[in-house]
mmCIF file of the N, C-alpha and C atoms, coordinates in Angstrom:
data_MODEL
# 
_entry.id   MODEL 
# 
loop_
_atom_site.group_PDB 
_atom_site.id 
_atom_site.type_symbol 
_atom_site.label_atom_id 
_atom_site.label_alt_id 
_atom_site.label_comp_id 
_atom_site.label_asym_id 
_atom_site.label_entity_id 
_atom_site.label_seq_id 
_atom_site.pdbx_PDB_ins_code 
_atom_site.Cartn_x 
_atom_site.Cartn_y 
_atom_site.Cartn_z 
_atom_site.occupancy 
_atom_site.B_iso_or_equiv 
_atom_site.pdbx_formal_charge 
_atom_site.auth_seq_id 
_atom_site.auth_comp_id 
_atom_site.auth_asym_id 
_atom_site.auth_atom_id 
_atom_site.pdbx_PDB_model_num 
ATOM 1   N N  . UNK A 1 1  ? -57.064 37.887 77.437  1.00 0.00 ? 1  UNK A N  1 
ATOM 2   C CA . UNK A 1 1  ? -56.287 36.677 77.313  1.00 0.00 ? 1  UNK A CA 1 
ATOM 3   C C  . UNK A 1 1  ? -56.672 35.728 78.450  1.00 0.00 ? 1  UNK A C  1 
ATOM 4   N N  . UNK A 1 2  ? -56.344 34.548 78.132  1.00 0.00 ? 2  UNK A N  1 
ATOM 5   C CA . UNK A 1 2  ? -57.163 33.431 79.001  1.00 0.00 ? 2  UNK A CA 1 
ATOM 6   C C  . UNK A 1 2  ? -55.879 32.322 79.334  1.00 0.00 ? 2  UNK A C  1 
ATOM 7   N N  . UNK A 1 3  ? -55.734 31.719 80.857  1.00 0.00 ? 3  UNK A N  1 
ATOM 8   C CA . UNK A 1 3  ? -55.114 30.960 80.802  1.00 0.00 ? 3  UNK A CA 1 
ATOM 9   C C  . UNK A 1 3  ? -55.329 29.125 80.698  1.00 0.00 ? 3  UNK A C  1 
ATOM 10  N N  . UNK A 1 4  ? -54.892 28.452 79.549  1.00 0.00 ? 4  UNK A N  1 
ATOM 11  C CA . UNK A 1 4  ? -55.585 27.379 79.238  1.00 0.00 ? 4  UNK A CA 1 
ATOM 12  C C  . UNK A 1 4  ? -54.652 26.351 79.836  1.00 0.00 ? 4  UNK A C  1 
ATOM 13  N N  . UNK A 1 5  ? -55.260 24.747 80.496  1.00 0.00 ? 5  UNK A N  1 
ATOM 14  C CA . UNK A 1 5  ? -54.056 23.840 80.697  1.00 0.00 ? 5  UNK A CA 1 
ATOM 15  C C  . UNK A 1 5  ? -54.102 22.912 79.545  1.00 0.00 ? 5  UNK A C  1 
ATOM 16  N N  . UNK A 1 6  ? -53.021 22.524 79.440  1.00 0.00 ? 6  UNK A N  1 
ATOM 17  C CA . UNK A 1 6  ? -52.650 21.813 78.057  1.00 0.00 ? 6  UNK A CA 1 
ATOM 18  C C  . UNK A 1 6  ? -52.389 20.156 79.025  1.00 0.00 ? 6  UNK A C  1 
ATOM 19  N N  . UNK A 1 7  ? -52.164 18.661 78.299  1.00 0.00 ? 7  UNK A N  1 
ATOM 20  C CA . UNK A 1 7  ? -51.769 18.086 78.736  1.00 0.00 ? 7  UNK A CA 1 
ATOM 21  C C  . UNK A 1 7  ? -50.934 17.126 77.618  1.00 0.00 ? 7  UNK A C  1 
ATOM 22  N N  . UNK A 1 8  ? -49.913 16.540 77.776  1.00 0.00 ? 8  UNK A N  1 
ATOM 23  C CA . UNK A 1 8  ? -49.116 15.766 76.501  1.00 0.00 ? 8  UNK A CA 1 
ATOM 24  C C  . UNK A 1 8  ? -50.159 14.210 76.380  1.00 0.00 ? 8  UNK A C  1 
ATOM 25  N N  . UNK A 1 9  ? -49.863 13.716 75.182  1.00 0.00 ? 9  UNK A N  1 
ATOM 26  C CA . UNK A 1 9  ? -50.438 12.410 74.774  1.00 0.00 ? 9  UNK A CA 1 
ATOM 27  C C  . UNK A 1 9  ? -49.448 11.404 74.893  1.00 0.00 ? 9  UNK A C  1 
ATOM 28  N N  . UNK A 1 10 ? -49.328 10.922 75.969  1.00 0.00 ? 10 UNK A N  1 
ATOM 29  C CA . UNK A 1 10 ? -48.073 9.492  76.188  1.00 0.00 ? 10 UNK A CA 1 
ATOM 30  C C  . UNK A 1 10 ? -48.179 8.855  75.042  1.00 0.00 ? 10 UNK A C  1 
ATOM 31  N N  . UNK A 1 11 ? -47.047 8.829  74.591  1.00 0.00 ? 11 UNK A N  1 
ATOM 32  C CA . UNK A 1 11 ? -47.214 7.523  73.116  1.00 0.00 ? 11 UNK A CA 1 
ATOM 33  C C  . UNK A 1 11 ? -46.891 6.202  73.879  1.00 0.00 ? 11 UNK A C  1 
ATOM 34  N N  . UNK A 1 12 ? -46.712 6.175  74.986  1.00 0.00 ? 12 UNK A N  1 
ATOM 35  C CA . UNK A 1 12 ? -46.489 4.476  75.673  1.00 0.00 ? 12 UNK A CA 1 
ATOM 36  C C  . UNK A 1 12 ? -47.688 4.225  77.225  1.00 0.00 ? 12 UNK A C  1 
ATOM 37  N N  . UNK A 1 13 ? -47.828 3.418  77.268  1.00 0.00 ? 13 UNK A N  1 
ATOM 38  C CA . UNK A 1 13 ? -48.787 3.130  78.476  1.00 0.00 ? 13 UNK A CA 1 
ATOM 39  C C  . UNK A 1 13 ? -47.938 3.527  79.884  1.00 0.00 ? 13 UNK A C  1 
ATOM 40  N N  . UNK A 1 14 ? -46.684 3.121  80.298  1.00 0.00 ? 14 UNK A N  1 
ATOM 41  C CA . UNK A 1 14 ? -45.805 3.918  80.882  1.00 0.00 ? 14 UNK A CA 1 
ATOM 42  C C  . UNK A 1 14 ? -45.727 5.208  81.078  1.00 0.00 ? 14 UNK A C  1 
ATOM 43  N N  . UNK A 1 15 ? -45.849 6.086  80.151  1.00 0.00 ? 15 UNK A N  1 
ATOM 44  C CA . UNK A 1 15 ? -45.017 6.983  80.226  1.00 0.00 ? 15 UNK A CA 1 
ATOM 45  C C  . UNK A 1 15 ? -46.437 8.282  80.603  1.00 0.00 ? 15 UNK A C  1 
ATOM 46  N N  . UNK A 1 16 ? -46.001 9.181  81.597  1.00 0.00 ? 16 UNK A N  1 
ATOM 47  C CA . UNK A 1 16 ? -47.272 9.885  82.504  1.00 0.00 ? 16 UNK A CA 1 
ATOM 48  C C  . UNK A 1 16 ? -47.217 11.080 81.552  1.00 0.00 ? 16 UNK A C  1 
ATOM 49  N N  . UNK A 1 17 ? -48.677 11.490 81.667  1.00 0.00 ? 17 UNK A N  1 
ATOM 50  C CA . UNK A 1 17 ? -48.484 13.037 80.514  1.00 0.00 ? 17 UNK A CA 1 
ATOM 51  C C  . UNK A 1 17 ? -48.412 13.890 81.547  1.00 0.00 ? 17 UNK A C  1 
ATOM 52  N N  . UNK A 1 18 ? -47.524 15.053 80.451  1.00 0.00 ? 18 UNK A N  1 
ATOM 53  C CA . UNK A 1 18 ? -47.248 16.201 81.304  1.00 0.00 ? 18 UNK A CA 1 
ATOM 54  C C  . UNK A 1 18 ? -47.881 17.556 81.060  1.00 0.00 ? 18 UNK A C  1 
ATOM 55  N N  . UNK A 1 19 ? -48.687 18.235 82.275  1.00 0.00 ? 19 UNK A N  1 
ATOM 56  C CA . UNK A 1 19 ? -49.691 19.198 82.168  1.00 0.00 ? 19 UNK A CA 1 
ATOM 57  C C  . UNK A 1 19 ? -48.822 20.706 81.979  1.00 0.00 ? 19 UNK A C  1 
ATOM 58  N N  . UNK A 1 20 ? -49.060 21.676 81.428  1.00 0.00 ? 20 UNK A N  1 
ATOM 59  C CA . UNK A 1 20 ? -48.557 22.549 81.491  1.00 0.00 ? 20 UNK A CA 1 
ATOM 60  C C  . UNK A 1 20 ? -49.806 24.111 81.065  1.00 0.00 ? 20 UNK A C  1 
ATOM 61  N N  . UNK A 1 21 ? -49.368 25.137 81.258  1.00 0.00 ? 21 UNK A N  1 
ATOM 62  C CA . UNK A 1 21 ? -50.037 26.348 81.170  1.00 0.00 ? 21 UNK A CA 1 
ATOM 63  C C  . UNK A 1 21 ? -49.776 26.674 79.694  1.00 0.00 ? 21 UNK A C  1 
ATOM 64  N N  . UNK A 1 22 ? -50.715 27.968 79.249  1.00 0.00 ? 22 UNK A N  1 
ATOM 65  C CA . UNK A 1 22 ? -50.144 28.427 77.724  1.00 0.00 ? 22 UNK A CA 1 
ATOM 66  C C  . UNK A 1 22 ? -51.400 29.394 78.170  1.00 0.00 ? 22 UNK A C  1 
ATOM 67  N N  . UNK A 1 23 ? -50.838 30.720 77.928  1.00 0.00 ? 23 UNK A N  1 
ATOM 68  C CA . UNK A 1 23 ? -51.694 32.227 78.123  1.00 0.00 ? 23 UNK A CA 1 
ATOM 69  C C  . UNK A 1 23 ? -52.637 32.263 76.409  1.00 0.00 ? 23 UNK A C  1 
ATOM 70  N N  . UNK A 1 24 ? -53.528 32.263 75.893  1.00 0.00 ? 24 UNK A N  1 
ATOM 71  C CA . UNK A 1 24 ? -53.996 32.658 74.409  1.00 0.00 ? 24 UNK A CA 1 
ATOM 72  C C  . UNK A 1 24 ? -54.954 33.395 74.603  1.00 0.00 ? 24 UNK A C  1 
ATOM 73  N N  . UNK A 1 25 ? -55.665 33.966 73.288  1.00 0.00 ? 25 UNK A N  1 
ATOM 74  C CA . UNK A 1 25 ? -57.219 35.296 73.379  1.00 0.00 ? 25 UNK A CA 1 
ATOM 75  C C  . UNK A 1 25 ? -57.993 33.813 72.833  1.00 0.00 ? 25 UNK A C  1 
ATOM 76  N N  . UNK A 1 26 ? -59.147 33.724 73.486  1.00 0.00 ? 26 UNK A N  1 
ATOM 77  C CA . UNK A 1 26 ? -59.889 32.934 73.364  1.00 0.00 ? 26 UNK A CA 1 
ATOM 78  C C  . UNK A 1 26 ? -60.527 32.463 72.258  1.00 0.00 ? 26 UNK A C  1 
ATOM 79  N N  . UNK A 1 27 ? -60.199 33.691 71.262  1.00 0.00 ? 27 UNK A N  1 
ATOM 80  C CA . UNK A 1 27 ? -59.948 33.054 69.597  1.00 0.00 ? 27 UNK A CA 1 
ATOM 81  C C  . UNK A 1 27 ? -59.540 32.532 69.047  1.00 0.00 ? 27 UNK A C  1 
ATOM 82  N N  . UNK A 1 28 ? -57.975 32.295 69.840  1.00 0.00 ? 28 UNK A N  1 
ATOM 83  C CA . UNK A 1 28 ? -57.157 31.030 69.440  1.00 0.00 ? 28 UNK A CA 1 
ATOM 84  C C  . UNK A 1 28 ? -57.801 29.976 69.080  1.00 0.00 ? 28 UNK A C  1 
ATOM 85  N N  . UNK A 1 29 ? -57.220 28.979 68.477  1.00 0.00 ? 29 UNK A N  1 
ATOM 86  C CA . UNK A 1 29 ? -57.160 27.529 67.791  1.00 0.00 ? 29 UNK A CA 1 
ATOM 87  C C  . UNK A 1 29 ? -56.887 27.075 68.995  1.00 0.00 ? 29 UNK A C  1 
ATOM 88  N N  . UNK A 1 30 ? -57.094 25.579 69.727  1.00 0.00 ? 30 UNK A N  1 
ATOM 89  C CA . UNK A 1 30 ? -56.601 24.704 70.760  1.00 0.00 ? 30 UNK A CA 1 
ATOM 90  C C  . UNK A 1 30 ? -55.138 24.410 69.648  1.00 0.00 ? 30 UNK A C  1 
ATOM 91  N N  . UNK A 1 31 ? -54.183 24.167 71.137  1.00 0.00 ? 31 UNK A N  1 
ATOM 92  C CA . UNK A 1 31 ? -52.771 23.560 70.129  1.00 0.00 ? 31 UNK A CA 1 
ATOM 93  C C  . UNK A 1 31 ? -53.071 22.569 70.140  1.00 0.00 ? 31 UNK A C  1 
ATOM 94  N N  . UNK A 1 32 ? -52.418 21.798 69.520  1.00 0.00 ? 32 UNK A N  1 
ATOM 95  C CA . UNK A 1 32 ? -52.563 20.298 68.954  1.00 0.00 ? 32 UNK A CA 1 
ATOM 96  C C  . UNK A 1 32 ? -51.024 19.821 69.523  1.00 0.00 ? 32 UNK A C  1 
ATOM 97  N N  . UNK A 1 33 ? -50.063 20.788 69.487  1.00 0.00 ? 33 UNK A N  1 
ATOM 98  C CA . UNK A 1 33 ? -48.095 20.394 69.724  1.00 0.00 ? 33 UNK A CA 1 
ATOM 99  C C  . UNK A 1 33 ? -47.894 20.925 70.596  1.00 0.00 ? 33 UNK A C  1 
ATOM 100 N N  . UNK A 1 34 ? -46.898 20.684 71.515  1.00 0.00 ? 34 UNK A N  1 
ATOM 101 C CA . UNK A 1 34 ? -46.629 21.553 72.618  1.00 0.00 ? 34 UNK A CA 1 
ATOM 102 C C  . UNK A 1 34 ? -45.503 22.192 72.103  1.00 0.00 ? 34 UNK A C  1 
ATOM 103 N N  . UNK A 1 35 ? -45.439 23.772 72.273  1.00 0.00 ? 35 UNK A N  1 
ATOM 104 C CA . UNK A 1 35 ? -45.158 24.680 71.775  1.00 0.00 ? 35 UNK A CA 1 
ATOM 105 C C  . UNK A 1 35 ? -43.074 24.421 71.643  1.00 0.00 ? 35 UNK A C  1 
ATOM 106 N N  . UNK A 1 36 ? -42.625 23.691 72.525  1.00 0.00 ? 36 UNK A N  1 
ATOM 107 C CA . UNK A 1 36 ? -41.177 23.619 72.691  1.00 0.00 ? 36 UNK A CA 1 
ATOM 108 C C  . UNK A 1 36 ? -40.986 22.225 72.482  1.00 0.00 ? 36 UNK A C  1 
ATOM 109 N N  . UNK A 1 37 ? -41.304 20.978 72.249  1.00 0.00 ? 37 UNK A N  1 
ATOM 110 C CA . UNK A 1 37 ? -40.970 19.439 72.185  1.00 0.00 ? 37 UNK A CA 1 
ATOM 111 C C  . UNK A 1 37 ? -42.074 18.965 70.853  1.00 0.00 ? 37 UNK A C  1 
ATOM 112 N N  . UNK A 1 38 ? -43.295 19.342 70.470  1.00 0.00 ? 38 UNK A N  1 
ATOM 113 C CA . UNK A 1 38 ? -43.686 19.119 69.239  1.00 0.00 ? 38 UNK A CA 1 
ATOM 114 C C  . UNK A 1 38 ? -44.757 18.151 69.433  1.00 0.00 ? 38 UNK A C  1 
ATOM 115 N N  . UNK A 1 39 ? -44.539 17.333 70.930  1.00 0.00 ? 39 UNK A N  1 
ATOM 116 C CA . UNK A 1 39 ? -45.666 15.933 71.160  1.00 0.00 ? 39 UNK A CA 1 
ATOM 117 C C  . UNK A 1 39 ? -46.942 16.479 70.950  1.00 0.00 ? 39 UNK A C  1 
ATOM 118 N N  . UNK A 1 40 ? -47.800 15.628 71.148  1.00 0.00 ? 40 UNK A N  1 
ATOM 119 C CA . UNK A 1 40 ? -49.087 16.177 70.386  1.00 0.00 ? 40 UNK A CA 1 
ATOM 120 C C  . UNK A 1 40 ? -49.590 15.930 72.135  1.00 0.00 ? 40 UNK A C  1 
ATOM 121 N N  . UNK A 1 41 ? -50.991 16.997 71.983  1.00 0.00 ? 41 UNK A N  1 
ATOM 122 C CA . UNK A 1 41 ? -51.396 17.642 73.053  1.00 0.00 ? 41 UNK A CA 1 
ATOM 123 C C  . UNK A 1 41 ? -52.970 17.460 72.972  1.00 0.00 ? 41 UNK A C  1 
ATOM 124 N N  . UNK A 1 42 ? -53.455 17.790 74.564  1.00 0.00 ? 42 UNK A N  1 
ATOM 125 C CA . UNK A 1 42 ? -54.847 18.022 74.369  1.00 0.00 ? 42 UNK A CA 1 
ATOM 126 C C  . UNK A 1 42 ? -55.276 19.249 75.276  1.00 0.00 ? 42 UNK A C  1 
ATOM 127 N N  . UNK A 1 43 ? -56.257 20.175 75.220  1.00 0.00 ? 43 UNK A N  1 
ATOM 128 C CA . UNK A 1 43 ? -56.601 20.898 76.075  1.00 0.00 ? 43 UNK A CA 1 
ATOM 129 C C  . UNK A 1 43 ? -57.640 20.324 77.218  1.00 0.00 ? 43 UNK A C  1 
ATOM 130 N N  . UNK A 1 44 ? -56.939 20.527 78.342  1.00 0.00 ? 44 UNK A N  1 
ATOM 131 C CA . UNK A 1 44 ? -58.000 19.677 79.866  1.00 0.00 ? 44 UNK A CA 1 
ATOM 132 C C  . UNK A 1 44 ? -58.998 20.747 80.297  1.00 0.00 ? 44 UNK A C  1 
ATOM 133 N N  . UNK A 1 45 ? -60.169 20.218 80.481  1.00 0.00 ? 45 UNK A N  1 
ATOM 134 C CA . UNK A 1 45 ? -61.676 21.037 80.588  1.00 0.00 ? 45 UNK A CA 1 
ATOM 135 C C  . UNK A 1 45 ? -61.666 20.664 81.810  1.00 0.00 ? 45 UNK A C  1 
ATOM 136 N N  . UNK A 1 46 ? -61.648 21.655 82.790  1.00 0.00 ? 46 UNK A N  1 
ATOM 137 C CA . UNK A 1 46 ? -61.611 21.393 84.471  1.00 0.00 ? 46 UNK A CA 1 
ATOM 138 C C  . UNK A 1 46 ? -63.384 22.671 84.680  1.00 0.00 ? 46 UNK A C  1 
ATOM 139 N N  . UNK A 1 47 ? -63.792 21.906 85.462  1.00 0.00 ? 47 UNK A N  1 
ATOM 140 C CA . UNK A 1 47 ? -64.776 22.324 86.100  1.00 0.00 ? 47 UNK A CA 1 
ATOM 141 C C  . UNK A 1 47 ? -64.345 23.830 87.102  1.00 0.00 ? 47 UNK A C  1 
ATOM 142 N N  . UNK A 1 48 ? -65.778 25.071 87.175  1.00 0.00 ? 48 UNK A N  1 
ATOM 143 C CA . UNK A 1 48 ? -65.054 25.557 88.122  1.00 0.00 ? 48 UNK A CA 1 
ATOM 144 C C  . UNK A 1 48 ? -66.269 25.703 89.766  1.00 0.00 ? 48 UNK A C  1 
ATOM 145 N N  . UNK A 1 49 ? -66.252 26.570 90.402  1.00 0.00 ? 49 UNK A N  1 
ATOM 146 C CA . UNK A 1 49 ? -67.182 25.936 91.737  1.00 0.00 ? 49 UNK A CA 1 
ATOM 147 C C  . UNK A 1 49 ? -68.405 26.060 92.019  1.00 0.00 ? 49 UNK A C  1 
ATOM 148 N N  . UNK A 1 50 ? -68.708 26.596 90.701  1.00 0.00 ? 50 UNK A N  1 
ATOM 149 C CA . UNK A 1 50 ? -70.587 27.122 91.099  1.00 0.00 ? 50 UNK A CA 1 
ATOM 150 C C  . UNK A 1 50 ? -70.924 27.143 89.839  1.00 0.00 ? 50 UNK A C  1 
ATOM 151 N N  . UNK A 1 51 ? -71.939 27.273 89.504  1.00 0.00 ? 51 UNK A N  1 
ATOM 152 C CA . UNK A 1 51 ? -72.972 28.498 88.730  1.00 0.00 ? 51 UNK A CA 1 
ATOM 153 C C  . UNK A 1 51 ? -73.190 29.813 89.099  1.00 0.00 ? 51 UNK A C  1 
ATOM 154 N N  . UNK A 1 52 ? -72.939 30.427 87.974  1.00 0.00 ? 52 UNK A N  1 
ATOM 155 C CA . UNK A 1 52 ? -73.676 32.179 88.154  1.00 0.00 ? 52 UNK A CA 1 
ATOM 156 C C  . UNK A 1 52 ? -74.749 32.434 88.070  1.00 0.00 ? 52 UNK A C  1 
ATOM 157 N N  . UNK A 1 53 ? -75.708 33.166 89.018  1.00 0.00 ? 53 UNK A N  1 
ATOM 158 C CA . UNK A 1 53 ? -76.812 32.998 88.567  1.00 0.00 ? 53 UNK A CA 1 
ATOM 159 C C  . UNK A 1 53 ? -77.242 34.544 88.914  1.00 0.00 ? 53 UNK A C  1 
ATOM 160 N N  . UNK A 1 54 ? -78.225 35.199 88.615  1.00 0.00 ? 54 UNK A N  1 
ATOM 161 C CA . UNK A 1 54 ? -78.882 36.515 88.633  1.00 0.00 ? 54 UNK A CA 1 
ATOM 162 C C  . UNK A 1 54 ? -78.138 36.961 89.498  1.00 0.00 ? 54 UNK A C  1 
ATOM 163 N N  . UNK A 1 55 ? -78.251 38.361 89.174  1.00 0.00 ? 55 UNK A N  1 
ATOM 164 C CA . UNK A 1 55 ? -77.561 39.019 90.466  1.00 0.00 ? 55 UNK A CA 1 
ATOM 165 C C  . UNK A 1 55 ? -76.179 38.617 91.043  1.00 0.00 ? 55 UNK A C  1 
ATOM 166 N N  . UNK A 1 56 ? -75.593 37.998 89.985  1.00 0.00 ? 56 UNK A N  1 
ATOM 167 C CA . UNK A 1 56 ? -73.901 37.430 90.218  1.00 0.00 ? 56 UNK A CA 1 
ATOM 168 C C  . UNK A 1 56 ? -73.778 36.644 91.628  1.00 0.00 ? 56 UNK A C  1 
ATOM 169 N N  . UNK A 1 57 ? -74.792 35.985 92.691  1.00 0.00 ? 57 UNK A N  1 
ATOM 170 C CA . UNK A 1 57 ? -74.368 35.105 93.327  1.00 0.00 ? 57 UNK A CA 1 
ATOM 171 C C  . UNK A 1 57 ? -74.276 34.004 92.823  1.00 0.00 ? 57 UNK A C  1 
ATOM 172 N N  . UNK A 1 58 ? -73.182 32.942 93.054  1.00 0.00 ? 58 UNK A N  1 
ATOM 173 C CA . UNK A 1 58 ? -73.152 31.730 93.286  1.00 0.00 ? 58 UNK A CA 1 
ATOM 174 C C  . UNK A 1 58 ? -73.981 30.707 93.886  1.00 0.00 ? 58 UNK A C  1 
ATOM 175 N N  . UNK A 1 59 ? -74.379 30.072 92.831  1.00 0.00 ? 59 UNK A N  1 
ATOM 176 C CA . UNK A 1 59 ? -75.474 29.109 93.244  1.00 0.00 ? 59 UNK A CA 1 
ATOM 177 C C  . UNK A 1 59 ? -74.909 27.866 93.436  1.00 0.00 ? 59 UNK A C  1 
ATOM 178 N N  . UNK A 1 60 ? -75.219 26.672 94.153  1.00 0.00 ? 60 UNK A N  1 
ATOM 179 C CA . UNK A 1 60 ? -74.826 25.588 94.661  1.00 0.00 ? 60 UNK A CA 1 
ATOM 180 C C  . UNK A 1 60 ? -74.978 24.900 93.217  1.00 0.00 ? 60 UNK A C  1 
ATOM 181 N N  . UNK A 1 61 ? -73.943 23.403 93.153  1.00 0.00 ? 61 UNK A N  1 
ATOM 182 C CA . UNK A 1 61 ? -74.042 22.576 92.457  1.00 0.00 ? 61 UNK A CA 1 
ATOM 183 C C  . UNK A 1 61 ? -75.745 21.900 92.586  1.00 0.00 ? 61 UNK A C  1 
ATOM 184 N N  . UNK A 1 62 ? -76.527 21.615 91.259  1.00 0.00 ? 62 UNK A N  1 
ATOM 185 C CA . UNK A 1 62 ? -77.895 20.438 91.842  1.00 0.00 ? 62 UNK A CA 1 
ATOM 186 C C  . UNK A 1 62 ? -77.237 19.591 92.611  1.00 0.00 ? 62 UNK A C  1 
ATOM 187 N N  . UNK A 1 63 ? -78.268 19.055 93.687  1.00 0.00 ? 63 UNK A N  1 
ATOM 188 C CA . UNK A 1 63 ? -78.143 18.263 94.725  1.00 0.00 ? 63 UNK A CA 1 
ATOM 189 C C  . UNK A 1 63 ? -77.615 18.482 95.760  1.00 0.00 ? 63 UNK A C  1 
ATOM 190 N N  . UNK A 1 64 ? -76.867 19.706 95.702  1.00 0.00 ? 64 UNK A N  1 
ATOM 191 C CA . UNK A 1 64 ? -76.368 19.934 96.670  1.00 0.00 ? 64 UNK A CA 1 
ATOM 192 C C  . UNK A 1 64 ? -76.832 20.915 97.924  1.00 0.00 ? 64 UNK A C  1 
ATOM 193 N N  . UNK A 1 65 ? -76.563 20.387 99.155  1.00 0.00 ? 65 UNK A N  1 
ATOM 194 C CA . UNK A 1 65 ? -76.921 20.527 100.114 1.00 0.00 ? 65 UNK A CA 1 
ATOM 195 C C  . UNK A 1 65 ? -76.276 22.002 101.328 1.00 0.00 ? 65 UNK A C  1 
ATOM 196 N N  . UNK A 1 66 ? -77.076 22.758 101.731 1.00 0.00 ? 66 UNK A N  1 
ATOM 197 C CA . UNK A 1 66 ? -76.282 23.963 102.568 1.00 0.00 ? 66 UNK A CA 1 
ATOM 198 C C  . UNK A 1 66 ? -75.048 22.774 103.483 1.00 0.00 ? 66 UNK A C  1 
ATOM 199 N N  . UNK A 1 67 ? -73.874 23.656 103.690 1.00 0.00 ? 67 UNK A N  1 
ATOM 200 C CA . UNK A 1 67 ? -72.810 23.223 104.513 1.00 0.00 ? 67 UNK A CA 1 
ATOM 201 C C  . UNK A 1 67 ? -72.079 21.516 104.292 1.00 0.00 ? 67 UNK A C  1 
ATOM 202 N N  . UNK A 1 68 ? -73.271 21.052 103.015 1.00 0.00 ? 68 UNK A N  1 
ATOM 203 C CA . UNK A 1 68 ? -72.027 19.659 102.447 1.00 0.00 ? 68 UNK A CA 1 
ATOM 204 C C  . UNK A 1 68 ? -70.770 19.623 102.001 1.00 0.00 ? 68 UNK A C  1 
ATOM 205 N N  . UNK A 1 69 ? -70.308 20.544 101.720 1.00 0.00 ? 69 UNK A N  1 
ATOM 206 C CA . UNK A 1 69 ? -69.266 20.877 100.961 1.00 0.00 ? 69 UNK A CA 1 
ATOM 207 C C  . UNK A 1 69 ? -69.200 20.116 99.890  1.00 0.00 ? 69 UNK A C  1 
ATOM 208 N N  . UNK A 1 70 ? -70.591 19.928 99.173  1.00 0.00 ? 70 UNK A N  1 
ATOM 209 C CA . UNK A 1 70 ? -70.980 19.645 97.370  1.00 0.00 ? 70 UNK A CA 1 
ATOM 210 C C  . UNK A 1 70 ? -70.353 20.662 96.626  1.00 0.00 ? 70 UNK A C  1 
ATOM 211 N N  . UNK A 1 71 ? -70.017 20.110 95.284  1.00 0.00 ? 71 UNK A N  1 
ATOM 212 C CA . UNK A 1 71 ? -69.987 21.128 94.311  1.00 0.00 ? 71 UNK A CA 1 
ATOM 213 C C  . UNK A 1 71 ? -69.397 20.283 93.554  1.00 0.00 ? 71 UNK A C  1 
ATOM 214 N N  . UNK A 1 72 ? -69.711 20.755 92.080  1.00 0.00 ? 72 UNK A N  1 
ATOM 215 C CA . UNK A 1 72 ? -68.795 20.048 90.554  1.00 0.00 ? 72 UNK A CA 1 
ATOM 216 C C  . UNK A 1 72 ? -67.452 19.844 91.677  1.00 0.00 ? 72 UNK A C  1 
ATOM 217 N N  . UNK A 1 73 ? -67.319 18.514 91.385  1.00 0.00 ? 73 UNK A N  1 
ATOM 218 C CA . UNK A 1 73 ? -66.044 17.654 92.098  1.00 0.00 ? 73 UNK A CA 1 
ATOM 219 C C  . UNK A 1 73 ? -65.992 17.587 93.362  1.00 0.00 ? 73 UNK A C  1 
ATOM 220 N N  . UNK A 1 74 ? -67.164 17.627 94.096  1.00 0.00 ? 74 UNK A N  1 
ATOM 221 C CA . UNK A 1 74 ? -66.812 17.495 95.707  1.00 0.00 ? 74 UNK A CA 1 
ATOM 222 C C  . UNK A 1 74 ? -66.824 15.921 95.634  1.00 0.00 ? 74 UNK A C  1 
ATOM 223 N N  . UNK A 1 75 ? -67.008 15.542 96.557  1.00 0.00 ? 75 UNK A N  1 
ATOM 224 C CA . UNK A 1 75 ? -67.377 14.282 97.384  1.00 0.00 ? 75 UNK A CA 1 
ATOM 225 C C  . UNK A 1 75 ? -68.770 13.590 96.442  1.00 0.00 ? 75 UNK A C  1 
ATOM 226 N N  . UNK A 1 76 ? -69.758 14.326 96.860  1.00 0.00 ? 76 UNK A N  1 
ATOM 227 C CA . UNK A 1 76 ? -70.724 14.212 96.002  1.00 0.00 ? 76 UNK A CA 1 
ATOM 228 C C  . UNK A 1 76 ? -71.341 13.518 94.365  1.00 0.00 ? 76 UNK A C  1 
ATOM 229 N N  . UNK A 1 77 ? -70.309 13.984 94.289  1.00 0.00 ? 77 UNK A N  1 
ATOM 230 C CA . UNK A 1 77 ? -70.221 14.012 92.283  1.00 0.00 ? 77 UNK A CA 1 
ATOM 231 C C  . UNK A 1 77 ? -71.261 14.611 91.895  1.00 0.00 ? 77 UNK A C  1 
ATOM 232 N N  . UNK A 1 78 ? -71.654 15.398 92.226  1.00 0.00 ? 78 UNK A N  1 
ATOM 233 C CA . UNK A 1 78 ? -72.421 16.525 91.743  1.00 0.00 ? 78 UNK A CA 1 
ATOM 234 C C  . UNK A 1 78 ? -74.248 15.543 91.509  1.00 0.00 ? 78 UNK A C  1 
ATOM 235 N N  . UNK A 1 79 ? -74.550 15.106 92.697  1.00 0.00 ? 79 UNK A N  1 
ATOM 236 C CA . UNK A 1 79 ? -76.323 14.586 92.605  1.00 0.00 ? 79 UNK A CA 1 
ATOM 237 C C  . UNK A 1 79 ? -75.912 13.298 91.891  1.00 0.00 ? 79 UNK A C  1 
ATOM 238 N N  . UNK A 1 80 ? -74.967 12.530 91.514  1.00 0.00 ? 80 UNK A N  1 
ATOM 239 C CA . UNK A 1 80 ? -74.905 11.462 91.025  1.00 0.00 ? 80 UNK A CA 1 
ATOM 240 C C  . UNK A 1 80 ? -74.840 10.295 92.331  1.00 0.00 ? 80 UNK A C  1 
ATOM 241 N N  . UNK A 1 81 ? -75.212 9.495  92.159  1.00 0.00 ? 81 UNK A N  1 
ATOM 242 C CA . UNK A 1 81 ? -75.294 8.300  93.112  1.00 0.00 ? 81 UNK A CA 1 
ATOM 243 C C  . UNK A 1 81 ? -75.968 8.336  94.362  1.00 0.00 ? 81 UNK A C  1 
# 
């Protein structure tokens, strides 16, 4: 089982969406409703801090530099700019 974040779809420009958890087996369907209020939902794709690479070490984000503290979402933006 996998834990996924969900986030709500503001139906007004105002109004802030609200993120929440939901445990599923990765076979699941994405929800579309949030499971207790019905609003319609999206699943948020968050980055995580490396690559795996041979031999199960962690390899640096491209571009990134020993001791920059680069990585998917540092400072950096990952070799962009």
């Amino acid at each position: 089982m996998a834990t996924y974040v969900y986030e709500t779809i503001p139906r007004r420009a105002d109004e802030p969406p609200m993120r929440f958890e939901v445990i599923q087996s990765m076979k699941d369907a994405p929800l579309t409703r949030h499971p207790d209020t019905g609003e319609p939902v999206h699943r948020v794709i968050s980055g995580g801090y490396g690559l795996m690479g041979l031999g199960g070490k962690s390899t640096p984000a491209p571009g990134a530099t020993k001791g920059s503290g680069c990585g998917c979402g540092g400072a950096c933006m990952c070799g962009r700019g």
